[in-house]
N, C-alpha and C positions, 0 to 999 in steps of 0.2 A: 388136430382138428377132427367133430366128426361129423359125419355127414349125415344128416338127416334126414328122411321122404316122412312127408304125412300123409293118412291116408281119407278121405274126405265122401261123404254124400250129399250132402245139404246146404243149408246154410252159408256156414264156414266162418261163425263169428272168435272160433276156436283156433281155427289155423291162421286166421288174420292177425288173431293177437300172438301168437306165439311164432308167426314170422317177423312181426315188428320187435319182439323182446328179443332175438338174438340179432337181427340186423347189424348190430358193431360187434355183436361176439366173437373172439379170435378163438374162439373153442370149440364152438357149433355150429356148423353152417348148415343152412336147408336147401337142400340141393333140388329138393322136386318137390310135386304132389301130386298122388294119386287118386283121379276121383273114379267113382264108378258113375259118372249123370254127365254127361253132356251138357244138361241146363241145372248142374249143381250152385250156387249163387258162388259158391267157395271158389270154384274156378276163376273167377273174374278177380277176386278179394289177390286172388294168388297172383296172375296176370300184373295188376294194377302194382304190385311191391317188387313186380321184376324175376318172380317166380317159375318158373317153366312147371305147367302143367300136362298131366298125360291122362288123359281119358280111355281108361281101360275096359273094355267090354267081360262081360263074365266067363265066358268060352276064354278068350284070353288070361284072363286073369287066374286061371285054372290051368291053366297051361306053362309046367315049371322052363323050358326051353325060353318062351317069349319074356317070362316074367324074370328069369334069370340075367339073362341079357340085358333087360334093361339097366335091373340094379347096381350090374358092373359095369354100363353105360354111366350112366349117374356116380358111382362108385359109392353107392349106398353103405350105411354101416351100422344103422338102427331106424326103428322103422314106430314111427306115431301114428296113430288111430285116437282121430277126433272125430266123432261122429259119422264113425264109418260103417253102415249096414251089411254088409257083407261079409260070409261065415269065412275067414281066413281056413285057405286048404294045409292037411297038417302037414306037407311037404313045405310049407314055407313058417308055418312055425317051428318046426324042428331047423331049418335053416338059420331063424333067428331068437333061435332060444336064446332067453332072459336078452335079446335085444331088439323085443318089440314092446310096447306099450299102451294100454286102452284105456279111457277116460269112462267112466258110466256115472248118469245121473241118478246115484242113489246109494245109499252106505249099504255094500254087498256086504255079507250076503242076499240081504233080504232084498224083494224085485229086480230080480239077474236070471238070467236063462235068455233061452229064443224065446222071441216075442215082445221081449220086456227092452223097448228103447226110445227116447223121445216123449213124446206125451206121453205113451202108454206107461211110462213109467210113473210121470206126476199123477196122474190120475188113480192107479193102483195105491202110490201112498195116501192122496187124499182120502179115499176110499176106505186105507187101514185105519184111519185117525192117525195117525202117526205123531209124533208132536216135536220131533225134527227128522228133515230128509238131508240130504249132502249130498257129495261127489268122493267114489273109489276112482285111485288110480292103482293099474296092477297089469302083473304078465301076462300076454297073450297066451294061450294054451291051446288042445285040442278041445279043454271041456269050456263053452259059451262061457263067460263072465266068471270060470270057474280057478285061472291063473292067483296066484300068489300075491296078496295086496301089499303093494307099497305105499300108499299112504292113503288117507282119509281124512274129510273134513265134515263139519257138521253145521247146520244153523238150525234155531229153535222154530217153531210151526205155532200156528197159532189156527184155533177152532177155524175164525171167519177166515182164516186164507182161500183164497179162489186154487184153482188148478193152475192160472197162468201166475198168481202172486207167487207161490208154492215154486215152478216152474222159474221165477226170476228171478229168488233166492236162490238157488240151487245154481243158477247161471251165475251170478256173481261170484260164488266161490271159484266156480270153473275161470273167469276171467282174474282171478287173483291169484291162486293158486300152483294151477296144469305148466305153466310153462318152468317155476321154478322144478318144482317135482320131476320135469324131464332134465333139467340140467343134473340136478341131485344122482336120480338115477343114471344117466350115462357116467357120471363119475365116480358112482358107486358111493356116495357121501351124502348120507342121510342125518341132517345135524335134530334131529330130532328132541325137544324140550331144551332146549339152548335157549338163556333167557341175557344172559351178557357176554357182551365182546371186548375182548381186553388187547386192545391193539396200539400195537408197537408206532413209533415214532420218525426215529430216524432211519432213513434207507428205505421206510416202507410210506410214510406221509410225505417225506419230503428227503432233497440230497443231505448227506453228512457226511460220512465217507473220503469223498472224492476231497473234502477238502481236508480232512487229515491225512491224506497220501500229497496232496499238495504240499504241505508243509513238511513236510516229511523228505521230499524232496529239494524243498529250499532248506531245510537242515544240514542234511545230507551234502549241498554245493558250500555250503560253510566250513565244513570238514573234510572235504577232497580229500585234504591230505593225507590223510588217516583212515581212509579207505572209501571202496566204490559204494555205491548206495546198494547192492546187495547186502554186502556186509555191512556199513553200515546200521543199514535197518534191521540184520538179523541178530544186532548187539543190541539196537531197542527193544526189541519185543523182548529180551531177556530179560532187561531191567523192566518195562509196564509188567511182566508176568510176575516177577518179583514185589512190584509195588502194588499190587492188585489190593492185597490183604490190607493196604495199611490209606493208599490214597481213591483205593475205585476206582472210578472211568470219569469220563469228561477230558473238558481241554484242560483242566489245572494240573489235572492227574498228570495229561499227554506233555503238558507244557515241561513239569517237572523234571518227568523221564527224559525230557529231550537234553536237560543240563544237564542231570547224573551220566548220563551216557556221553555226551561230548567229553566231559571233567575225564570219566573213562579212559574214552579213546585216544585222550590227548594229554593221559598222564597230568592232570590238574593242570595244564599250562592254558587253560581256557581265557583269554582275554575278555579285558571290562565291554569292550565293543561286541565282541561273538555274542558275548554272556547276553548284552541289551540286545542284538539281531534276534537273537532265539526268541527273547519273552515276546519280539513282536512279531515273531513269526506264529508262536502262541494267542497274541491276541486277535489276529487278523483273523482268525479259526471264527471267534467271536462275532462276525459280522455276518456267516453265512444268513443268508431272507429268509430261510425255509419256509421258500417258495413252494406250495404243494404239486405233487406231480398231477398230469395230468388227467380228469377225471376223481382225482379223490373226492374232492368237494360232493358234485353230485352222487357219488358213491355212499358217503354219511350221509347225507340229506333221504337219501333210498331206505338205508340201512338203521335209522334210529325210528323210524314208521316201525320196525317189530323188536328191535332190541334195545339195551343200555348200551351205551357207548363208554369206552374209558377208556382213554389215553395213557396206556398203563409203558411206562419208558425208566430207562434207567437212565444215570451218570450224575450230573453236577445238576443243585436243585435250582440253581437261578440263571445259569446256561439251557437249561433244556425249559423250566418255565416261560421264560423268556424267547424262545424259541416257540416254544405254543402259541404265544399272541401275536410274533411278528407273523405268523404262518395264516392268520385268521379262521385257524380253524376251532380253537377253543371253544366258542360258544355251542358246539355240534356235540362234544359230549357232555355228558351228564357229569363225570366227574377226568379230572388230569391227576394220575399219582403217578409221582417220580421216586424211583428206590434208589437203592446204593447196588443192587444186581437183582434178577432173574433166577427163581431155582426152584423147585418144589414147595418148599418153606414161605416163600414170597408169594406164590400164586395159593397157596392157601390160606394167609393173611389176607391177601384181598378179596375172594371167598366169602370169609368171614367180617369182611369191611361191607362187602355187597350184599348179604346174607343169601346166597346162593350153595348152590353143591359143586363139587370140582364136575359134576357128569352136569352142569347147566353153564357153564363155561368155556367159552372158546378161545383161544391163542390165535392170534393174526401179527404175521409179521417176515422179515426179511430173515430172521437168525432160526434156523431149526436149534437150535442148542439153546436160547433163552426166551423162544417165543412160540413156537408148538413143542415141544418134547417135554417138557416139565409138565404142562396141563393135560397131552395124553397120558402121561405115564401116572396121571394121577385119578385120570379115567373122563377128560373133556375130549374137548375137541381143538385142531390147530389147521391154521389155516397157514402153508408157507409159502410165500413170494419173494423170492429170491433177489436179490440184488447183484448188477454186473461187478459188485467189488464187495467183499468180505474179510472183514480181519481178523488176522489169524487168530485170535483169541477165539470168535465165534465159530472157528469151522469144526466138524464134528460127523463122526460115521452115523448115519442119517439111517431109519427104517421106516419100514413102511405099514399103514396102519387101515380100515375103513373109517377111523376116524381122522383122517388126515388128506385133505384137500391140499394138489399144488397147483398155482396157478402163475399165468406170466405178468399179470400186470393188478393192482389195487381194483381198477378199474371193472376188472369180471367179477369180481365177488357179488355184483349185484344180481347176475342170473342164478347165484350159487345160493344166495341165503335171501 
């Protein structure tokens, strides 16, 4: 979790939205806000959402002792400036180097310095003729508006625009925009020109998992005899590893291995009744709801406003199709393909199905081994969310990437992207 302070003069239509967009975040929480104005409007916006505000006086706020103490009061840990007037002293930016952040209404360089904030800014582009103005977001530094831009946005201008029209274009970026761009930066994951999402299935839309350890289990009490369900199950994974090549994944795959291996361990003495137990221990796999966890739903509904959606899943094609509709989520992407596996080869086939580039593609999923590591390594992006159960096929020594977000639940990717 990191803890967030904004830092505020005016208004505060900027801190009210970007304390309502992480509100359920388990990743960022906004612990304070710093106004310099006693009758700043922001103060009340902050109030009103349960926010603790501190109204700093200037002599204060100059003063590294008071200002220090507070932030390890708070347990400050990155620090936003939305509409904050006030020239940050360079003892507290050298404190929060590259973890502080300013929003300015205008694509810097151009109208940035002292002086240049608020009107004075719309006004100046008006002025230039300009024929689009924007919003920079970028690092706090010693030089005014002169820190390191992390991202930029732009809307097109038009001769008749007013100063306030001009002005509430410019604001609309800021309320679309600003809050993503701070989740981006504190995680250091900037997915920049990413136009599709190729996101995984099972363990990450819905349970799967658990119910092949279920069975697996009731396999396993069918064969007592012939060993404990350690062993047992460490003579399956030899035969699925083996059969990988020839039947893939799913439950007909799982079902099969289940009888090659009992036949195995039991020296072909496998009875006509074990034999019928297993296949309906195989088929019972087949009824899982996949039921979506929760929050996904709303999470694509967020998430197909700026990207392609694809349901991109491996294993058996009318087990996992069929799985996509009892799930109700199918209608949300653009397109459902099911392969036979995950691999570098595969996420370039679909690439090429999307007419995309691997660096406009992103990996989302529970498996770092089939669902981010083949699209970073091919130079996208991946998004891993791990699930409390992994099977041994998928697990794999994992690295670490700027192009690789992890997160704990579906459900955050919406502050993310």
């Amino acid at each position: 979790m990191t803890n967030v302070a904004i830092f505020v003069s005016g208004e505060g239509t900027n801190c009210e939205n970007i304390i309502r967009y992480f509100q359920s975040s388990e990743e960022i929480n906004i612990v304070m806000v710093l106004s310099s104005s006693p009758s700043a409007h922001a103060n009340e916006r902050a109030r009103r959402l349960g926010v603790p505000v501190a109204v700093v006086s200037k002599e204060a706020f100059e003063d590294p002792g008071q200002m220090i103490s507070m932030f390890e009061g708070y347990g400050v840990d990155f620090i936003v400036l939305a509409g904050f007037l006030r020239i940050i002293p360079e003892w507290m930016t050298k404190m929060f180097n590259h973890r502080m952040i300013n929003i300015h209404p205008s694509l810097l360089p151009k109208f940035g310095g002292k002086g240049m904030f608020g009107r004075h800014v719309h006004e100046a582009v008006k002025a230039a003729g300009e024929k689009e103005t924007g919003m920079t977001v970028h690092w706090v530094t010693g030089d005014v508006d002169g820190g390191e831009i992390i991202a930029q946005f732009s809307t097109p201008l038009s001769p008749s625009d007013s100063v306030d029209e001009l002005a509430a274009k410019e604001h609309r970026l800021e309320m679309e925009h600003f809050p993503r761009v701070i989740a981006q930066t504190i995680a250091g994951f900037h997915p920049s020109g990413v136009k599709a999402l190729a996101i995984d299935a099972d363990d990450t839309l819905w349970e799967n998992e658990s119910y092949f350890r279920e069975a697996e289990k009731d396999w396993a009490a069918l064969l007592k005899d012939y060993g404990s369900l350690e062993e047992l199950s460490s003579r399956l994974y030899e035969v699925e590893a083996g059969n990988m090549a020839e039947l893939g994944y799913g439950v007909k795959a799982f079902t099969l291995s289940l009888i090659e291996t009992a036949l195995k361990v039991s020296g072909d003495k496998l009875s006509g009744n074990v034999t019928a137990s297993i296949l309906n221990i195989g088929r019972k796999i087949l009824s899982n709801p996949a039921k979506p966890f929760e929050g996904v739903r709303d999470t694509l509904l967020e998430l197909r406003k700026r990207y392609r959606l694809i349901m991109f899943t491996k294993g058996d094609l009318l087990d996992q199709g069929k799985k996509a509709g009892r799930s109700g989520l199918r209608e949300l992407f653009d397109e459902v393909v099911i392969v036979a596996g995950k691999d570098e080869k595969e996420y370039l086939r679909l690439c090429s199905r999307l007419g995309v580039k691997p660096s406009e593609l992103m990996g989302i999923g529970n498996s770092f081994k089939s669902d981010v590591a083949p699209v970073v390594t091919l130079g996208g992006f991946g998004v891993h969310i791990p699930f409390h159960i992994l099977w041994e096929h998928e697990k794999t020594e994992e690295f670490d990437s700027p192009r690789i977000l992890r997160l704990g639940s579906f459900s955050e990717l919406k502050y993310f992207l």
